[in-house]
ZABALUM-15221 format. One record per residue: residue in three letters; residue number from 1; x, y, z negated of N, C-alpha, C in turn. Coordinates in steps of 0.02 Angstrom, whole numbers, plus 50000, padded with zeros to 5 digits. Each point is the difference from the previous one (the first is absolute). Layout:
<rs>
res:n:n_east:n_north:n_up:ca_east:ca_north:ca_up:c_east:c_north:c_up
ALA:NUM:X:Y:Z:X:Y:Z:X:Y:Z $
...
</rs>
This chain:
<rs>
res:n:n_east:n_north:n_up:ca_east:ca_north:ca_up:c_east:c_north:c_up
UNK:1:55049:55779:44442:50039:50035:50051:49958:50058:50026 $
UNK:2:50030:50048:50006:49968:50048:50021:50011:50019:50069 $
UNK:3:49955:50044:50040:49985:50033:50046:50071:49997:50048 $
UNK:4:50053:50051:49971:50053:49999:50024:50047:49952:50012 $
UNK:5:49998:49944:49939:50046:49966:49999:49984:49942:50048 $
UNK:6:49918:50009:50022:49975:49928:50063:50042:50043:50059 $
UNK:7:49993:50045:49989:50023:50030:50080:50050:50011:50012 $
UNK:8:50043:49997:49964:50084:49993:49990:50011:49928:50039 $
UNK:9:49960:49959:49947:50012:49929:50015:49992:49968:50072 $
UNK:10:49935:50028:50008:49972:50005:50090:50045:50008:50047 $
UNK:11:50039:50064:49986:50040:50007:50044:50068:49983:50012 $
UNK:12:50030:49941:49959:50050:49968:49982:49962:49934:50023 $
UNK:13:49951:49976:50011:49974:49934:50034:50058:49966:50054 $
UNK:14:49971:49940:50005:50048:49977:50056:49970:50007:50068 $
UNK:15:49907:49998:49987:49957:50017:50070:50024:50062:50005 $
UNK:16:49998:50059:49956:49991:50067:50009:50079:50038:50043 $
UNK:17:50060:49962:49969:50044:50034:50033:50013:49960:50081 $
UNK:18:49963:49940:50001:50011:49961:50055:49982:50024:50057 $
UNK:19:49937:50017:49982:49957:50038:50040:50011:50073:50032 $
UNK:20:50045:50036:49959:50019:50061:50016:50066:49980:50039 $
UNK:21:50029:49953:49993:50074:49987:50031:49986:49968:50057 $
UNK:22:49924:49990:50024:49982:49966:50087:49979:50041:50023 $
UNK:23:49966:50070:49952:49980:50060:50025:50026:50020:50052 $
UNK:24:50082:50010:49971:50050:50036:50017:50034:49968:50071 $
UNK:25:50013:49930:49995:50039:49947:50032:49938:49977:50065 $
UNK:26:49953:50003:49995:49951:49969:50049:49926:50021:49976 $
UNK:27:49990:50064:50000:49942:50016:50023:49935:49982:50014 $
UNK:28:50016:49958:50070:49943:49960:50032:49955:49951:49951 $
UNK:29:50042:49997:49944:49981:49932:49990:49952:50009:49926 $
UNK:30:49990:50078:49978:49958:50006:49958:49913:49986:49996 $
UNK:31:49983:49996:50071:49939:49994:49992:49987:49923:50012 $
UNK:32:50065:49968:49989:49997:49915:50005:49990:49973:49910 $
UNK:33:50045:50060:49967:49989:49991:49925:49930:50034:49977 $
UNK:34:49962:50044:50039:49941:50003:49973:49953:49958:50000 $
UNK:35:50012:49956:50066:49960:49949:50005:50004:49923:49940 $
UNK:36:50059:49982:50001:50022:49982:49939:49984:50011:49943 $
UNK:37:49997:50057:49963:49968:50017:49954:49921:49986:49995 $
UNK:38:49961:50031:50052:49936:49970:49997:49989:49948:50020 $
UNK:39:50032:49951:50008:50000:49932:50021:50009:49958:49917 $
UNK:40:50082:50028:49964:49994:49983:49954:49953:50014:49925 $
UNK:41:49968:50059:50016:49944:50005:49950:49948:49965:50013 $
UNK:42:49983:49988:50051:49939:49985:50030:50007:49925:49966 $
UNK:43:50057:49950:50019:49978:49906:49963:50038:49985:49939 $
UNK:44:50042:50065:49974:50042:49992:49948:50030:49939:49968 $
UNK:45:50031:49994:50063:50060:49923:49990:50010:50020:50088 $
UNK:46:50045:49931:50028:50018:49974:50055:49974:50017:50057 $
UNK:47:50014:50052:50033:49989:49997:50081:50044:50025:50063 $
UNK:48:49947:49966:50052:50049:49983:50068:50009:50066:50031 $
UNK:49:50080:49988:50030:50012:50042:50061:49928:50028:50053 $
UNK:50:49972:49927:50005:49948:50027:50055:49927:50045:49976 $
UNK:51:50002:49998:49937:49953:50016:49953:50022:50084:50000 $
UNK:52:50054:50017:49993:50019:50070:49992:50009:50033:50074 $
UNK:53:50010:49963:50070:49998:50014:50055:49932:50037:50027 $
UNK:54:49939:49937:49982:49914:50043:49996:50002:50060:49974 $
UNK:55:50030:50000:49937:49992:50062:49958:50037:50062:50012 $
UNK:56:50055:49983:50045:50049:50055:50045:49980:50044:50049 $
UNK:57:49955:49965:50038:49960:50012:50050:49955:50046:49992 $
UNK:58:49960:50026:49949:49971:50045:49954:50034:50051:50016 $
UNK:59:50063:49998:50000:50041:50077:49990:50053:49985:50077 $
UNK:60:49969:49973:50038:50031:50012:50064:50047:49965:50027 $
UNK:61:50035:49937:49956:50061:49966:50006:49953:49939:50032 $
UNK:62:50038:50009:50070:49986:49928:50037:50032:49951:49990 $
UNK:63:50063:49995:49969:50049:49915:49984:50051:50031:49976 $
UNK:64:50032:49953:49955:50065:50009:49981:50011:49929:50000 $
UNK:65:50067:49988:49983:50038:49932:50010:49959:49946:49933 $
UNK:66:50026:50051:49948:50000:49944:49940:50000:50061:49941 $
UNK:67:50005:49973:49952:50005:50052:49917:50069:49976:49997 $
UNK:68:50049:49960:50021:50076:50010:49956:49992:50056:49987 $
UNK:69:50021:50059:50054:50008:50066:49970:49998:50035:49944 $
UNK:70:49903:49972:49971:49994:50035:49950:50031:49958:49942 $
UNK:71:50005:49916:50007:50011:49955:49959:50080:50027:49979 $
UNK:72:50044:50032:50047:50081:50043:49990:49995:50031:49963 $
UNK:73:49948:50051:50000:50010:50043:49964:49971:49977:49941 $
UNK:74:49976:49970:49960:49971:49985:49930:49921:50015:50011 $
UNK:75:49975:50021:50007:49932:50018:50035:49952:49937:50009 $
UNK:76:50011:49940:50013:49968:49972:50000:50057:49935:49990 $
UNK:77:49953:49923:49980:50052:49957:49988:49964:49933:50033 $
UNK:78:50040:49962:50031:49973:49945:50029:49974:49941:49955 $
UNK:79:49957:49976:50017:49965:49935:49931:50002:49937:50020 $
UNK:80:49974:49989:50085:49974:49931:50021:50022:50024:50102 $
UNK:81:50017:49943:50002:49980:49998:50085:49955:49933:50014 $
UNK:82:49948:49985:50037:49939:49963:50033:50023:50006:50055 $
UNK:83:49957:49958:50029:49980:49986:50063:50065:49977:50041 $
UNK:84:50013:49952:50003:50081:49983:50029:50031:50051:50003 $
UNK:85:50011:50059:49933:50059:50037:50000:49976:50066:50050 $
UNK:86:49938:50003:50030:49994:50062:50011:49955:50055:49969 $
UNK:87:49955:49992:49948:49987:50041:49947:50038:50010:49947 $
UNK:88:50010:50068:49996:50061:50004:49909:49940:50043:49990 $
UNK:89:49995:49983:49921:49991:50031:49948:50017:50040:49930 $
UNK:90:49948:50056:50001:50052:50062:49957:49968:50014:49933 $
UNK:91:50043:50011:49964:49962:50050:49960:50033:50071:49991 $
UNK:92:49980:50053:49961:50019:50057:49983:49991:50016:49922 $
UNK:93:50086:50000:49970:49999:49972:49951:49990:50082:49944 $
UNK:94:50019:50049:50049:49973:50080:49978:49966:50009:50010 $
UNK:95:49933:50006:49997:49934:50018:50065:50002:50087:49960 $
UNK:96:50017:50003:49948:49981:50085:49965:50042:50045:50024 $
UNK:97:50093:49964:50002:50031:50036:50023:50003:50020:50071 $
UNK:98:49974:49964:50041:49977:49985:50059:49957:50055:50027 $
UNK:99:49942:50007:49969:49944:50036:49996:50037:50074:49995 $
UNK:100:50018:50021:49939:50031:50065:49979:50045:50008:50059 $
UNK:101:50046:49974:50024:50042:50032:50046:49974:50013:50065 $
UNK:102:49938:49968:50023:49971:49981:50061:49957:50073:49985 $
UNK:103:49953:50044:49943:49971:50019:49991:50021:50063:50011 $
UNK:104:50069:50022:49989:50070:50045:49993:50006:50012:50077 $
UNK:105:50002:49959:50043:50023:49990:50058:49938:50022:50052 $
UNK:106:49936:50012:49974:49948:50039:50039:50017:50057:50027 $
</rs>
């Protein structure tokens, strides 16, 4: 595959258009998917809401509720809930397309 045809593909992702369609729809909530992203590169598998909250904080976000949001939009996907049901766990099943649209969005 060549050059073009990854980047065709990239941008037909399910992270990549997801991500541009919360752009648009909710704003606020992009530097919650950056954190996410480096959350999900960082243990590459399974992690917590509260795990990407530390990592939010980095870029200025004092709390948000929860990830449904991003879990709506395809962006991220739920795996496990702990702790009597108040840790959920995520993964991010695009992290490239993810990346590319997030990278677009600078």
């Amino acid at each position: 595959m060549n050059q073009e045809q990854n980047t065709v593909l990239n941008k037909n992702s399910q992270g990549y258009l997801a991500v541009h369609r919360l752009a648009k729809e909710y704003p606020k909530w992009i530097p919650v998917v950056r954190a996410c992203l480096r959350e999900a590169r960082r243990v590459k598998g399974d992690f917590a809401g509260a795990w990407v909250l530390q990592e939010a904080k980095k870029e200025g976000v004092q709390w948000f509720p929860n990830l449904r949001i991003l879990a709506s939009y395809g962006i991220l996907q739920r795996t496990d809930v702990t702790r009597a049901g108040r840790r959920a766990y995520y993964i991010m099943p695009d992290i490239d397309g993810v990346e590319k649209a997030l990278n677009e969005l600078k």
